[in-house]
MDTraj code that builds the backbone (N, CA, C; nanometers):
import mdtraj as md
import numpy as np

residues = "UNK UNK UNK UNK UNK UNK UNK UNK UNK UNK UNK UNK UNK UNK UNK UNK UNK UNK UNK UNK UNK UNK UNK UNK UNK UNK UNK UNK UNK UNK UNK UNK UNK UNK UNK UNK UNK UNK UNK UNK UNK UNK UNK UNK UNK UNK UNK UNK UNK UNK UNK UNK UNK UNK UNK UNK UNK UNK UNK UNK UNK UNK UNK UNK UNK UNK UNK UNK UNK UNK UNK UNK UNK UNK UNK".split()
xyz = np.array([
    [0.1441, 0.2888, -2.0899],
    [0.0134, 0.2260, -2.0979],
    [0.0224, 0.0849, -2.0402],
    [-0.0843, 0.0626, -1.9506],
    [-0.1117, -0.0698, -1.9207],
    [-0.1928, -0.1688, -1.9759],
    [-0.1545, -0.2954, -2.0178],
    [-0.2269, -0.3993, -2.0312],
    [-0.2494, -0.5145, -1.9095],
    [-0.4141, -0.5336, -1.9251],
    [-0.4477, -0.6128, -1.8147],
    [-0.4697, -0.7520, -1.8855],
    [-0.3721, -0.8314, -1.8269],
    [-0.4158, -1.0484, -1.8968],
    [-0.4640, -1.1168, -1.7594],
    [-0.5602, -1.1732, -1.7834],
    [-0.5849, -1.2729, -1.6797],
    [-0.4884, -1.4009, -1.6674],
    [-0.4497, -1.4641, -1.5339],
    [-0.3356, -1.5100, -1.5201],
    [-0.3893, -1.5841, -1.3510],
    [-0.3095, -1.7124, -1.3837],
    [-0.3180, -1.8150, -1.2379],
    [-0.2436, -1.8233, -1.1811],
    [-0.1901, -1.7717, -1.0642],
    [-0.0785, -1.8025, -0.9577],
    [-0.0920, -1.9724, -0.9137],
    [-0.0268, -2.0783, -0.9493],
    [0.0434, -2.1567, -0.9078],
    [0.1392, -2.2515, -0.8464],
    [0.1720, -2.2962, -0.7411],
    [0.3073, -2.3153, -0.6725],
    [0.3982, -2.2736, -0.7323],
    [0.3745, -2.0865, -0.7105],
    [0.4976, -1.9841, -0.7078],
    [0.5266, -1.9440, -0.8714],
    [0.4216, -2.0187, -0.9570],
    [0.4336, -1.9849, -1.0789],
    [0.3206, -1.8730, -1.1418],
    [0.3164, -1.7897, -1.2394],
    [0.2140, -1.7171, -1.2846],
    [0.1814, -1.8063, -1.4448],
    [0.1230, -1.8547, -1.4491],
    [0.0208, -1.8976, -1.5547],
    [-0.0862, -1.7913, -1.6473],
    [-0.0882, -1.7520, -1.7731],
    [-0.1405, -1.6914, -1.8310],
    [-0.2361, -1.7666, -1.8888],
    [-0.3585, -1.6826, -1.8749],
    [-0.4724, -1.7373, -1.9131],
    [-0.5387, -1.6618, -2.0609],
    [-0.4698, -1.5825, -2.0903],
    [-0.4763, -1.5184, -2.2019],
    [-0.3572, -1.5307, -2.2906],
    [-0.3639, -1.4580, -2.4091],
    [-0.2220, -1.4514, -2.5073],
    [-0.1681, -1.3288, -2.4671],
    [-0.0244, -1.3555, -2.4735],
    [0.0257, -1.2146, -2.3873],
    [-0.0016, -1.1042, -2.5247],
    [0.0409, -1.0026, -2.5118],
    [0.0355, -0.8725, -2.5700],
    [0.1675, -0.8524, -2.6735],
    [0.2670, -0.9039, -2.5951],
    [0.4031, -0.9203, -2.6758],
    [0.4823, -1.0413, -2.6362],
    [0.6080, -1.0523, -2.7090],
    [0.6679, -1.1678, -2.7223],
    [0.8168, -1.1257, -2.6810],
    [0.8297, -0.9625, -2.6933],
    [0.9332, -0.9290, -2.6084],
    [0.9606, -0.9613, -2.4905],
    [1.0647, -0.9846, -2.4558],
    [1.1104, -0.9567, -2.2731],
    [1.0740, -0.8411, -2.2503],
    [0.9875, -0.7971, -2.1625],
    [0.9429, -0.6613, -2.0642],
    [0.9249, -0.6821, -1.8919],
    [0.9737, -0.6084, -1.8469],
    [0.8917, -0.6233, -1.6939],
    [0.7579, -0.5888, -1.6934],
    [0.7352, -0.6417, -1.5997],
    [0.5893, -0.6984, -1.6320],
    [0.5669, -0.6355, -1.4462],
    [0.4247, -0.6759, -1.3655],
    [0.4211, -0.6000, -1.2307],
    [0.2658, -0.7116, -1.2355],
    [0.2432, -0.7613, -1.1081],
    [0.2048, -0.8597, -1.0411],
    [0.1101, -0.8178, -0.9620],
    [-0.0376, -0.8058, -0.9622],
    [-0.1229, -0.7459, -0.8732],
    [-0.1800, -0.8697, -0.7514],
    [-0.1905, -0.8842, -0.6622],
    [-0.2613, -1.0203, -0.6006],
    [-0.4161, -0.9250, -0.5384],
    [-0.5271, -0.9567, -0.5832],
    [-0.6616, -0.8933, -0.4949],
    [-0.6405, -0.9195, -0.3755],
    [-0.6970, -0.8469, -0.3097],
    [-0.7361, -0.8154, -0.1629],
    [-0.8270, -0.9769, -0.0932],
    [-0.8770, -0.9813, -0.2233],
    [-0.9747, -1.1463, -0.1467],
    [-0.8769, -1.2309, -0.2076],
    [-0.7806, -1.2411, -0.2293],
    [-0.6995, -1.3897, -0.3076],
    [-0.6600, -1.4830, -0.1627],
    [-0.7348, -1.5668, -0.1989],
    [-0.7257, -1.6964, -0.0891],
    [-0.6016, -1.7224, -0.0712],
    [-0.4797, -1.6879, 0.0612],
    [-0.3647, -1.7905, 0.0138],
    [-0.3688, -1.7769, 0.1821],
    [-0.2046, -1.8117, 0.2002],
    [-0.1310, -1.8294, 0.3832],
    [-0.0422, -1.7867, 0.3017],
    [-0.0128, -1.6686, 0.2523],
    [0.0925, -1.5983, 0.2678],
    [0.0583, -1.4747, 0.3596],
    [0.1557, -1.4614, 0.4674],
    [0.1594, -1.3683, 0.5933],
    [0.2130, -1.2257, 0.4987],
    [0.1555, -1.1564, 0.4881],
    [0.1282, -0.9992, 0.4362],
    [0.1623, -0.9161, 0.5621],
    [0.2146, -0.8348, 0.5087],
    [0.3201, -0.7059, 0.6012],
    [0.1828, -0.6453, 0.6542],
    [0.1011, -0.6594, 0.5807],
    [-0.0493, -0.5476, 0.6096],
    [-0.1251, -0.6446, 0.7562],
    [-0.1176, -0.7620, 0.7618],
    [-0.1685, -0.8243, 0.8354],
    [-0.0994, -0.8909, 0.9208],
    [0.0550, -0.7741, 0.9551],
    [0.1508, -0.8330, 1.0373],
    [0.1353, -0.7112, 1.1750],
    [0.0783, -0.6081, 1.1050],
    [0.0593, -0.4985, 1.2228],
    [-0.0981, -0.4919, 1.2652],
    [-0.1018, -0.4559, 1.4160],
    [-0.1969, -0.4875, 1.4441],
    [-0.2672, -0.3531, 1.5097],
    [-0.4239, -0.3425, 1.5276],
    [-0.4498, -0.2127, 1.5317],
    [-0.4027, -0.2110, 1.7029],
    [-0.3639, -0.0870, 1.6937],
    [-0.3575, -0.0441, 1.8887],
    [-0.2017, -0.0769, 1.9334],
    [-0.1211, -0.1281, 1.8166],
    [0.0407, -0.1418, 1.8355],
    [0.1242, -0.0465, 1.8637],
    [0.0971, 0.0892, 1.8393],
    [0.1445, 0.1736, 1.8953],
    [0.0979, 0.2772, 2.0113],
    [-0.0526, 0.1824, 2.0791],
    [-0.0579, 0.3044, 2.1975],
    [0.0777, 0.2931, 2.3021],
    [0.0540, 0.4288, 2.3872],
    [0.1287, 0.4733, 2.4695],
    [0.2437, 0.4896, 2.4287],
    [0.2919, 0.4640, 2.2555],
    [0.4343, 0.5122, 2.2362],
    [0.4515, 0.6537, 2.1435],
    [0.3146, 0.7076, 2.1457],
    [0.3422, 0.7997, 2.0710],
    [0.2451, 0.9182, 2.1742],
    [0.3708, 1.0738, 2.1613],
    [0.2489, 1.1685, 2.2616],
    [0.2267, 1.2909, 2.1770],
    [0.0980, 1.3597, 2.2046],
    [0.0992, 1.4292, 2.1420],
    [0.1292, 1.5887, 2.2554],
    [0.2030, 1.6520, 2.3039],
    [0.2298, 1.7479, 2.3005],
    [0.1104, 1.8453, 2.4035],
    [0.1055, 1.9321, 2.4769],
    [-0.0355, 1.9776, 2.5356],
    [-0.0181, 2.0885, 2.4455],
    [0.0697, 2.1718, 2.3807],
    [0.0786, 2.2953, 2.3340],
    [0.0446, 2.2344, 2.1912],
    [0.0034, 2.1466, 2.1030],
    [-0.0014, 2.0971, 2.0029],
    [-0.0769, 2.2284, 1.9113],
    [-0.2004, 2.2877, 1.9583],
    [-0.2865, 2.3188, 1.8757],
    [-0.2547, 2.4658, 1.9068],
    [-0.1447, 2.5531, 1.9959],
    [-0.1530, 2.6756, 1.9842],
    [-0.1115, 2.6986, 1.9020],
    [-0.1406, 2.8542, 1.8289],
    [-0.0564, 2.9001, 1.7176],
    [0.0414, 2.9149, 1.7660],
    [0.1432, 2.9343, 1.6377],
    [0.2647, 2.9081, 1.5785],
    [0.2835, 3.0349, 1.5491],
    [0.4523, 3.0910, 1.6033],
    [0.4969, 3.2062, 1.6064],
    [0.5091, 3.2515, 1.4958],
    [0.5409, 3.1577, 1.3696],
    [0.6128, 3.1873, 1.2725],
    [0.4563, 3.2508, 1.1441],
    [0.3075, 3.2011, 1.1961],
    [0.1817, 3.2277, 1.1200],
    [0.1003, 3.3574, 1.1876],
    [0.2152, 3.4500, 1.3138],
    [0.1209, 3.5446, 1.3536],
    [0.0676, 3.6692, 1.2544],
    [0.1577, 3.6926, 1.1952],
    [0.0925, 3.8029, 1.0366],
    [0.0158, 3.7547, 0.9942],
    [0.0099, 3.6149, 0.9591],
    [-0.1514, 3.6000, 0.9254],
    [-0.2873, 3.5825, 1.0014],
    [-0.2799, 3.5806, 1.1282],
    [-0.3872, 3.5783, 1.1777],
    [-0.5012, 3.6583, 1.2277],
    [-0.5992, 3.6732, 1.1865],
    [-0.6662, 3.8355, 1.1615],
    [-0.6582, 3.8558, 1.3545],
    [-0.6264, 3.9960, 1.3100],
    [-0.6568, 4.0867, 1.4336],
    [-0.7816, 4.1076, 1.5156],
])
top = md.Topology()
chain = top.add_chain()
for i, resn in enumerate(residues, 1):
    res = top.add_residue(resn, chain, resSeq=i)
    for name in ("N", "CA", "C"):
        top.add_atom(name, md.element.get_by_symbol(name[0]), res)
traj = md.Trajectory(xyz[None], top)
């Protein structure tokens, strides 16, 4: 089960804005939203669309059937 606390990222610190849930040591897992204002360079916004034309082909025989599905294909 998950618990959700609201919490402030800080120069590299997480700040809780709530009372935590427990007082144990647990790992814990770090969500950042999609709109969170920062300049941290994200793997997602390191690739760019159209980076792989011309390195990938697709085949001209791509879409014939396949020897191994002829029993199933109605007569």
């Amino acid at each position: 089960m998950s618990i959700v606390v609201k919490a402030k990222y800080e120069n590299g610190n997480v700040k809780l804005q709530e009372p935590a849930p427990t007082q144990e040591n647990v790992p814990v897992s770090v969500i950042f939203p999609d709109n969170a204002d920062n300049n941290i360079s994200l793997k997602k916004n390191e690739i760019k669309f159209g980076s792989l034309a011309g390195k990938i082909a697709v085949p001209e025989n791509f879409d014939d059937p396949l020897d191994e599905f002829q029993e199933y294909e109605p007569q």
